[in-house]
C-alpha positions as CSV (number, residue, x, y, z in Angstrom):
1,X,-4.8,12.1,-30.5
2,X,-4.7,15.8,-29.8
3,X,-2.3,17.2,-26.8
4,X,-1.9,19.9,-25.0
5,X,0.0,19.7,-22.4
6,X,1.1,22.9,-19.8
7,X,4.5,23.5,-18.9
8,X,5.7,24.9,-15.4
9,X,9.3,26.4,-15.0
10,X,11.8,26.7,-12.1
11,X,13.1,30.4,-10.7
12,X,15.5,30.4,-13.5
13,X,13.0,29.6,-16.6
14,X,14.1,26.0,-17.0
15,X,11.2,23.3,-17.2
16,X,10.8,21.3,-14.8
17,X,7.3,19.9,-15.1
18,X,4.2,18.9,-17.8
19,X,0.8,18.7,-16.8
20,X,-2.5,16.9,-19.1
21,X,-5.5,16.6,-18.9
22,X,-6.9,13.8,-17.2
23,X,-9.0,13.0,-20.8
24,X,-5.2,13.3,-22.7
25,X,-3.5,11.5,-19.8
26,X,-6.5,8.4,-20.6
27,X,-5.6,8.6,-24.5
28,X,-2.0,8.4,-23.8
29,X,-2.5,5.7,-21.0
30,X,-4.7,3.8,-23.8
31,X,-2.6,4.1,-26.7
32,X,0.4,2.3,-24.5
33,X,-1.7,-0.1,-23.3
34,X,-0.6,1.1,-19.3
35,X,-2.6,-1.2,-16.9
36,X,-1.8,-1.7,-13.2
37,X,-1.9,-5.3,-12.5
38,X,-4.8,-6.8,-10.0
39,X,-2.4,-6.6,-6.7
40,X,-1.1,-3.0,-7.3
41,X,-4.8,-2.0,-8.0
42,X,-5.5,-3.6,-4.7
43,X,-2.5,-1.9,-2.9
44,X,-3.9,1.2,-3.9
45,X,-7.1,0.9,-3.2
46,X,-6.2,-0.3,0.6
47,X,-3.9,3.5,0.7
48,X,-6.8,5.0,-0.3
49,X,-9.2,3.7,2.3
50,X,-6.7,4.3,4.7
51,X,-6.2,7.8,3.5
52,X,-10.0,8.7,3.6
53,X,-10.6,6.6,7.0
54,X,-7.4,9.2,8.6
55,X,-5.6,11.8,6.8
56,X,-3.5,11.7,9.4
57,X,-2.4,8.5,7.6
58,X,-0.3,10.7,5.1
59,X,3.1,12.4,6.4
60,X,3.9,15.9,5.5
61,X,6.7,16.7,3.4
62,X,8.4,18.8,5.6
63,X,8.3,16.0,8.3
64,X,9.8,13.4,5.8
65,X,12.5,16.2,4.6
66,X,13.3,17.0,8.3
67,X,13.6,13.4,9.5
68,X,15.5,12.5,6.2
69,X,18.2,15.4,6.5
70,X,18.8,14.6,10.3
């Protein structure tokens, strides 16, 4: 299994995030045998339909962050 993965770094040059392929992310999510179980695939799936049926289903950050820090 060949990765490369691509780093991103804060302000200060710290790392702070790793991003792969969607093909590397598969070989690493097959080599660990990661599997969502039937009802979590199902949860997700409904969130997706919702999502796609109104976007305004989905908060924005900045509405979360504002409600949270009230």
């Amino acid at each position: 299994m060949s990765i490369h993965p691509q780093y991103t770094f804060d302000k200060d040059g710290k790392p702070v995030g790793v991003f792969i392929s969607i093909d590397e992310w598969e070989q690493v999510a097959d080599s660990l045998n990661v599997e969502l179980p039937d009802w979590q695939k199902k949860g997700l799936d409904i969130e997706l339909e919702n999502i796609a049926n109104d976007p305004s289903y989905l908060l924005k950050w900045d509405d979360i962050k504002d409600k949270i820090l009230l």
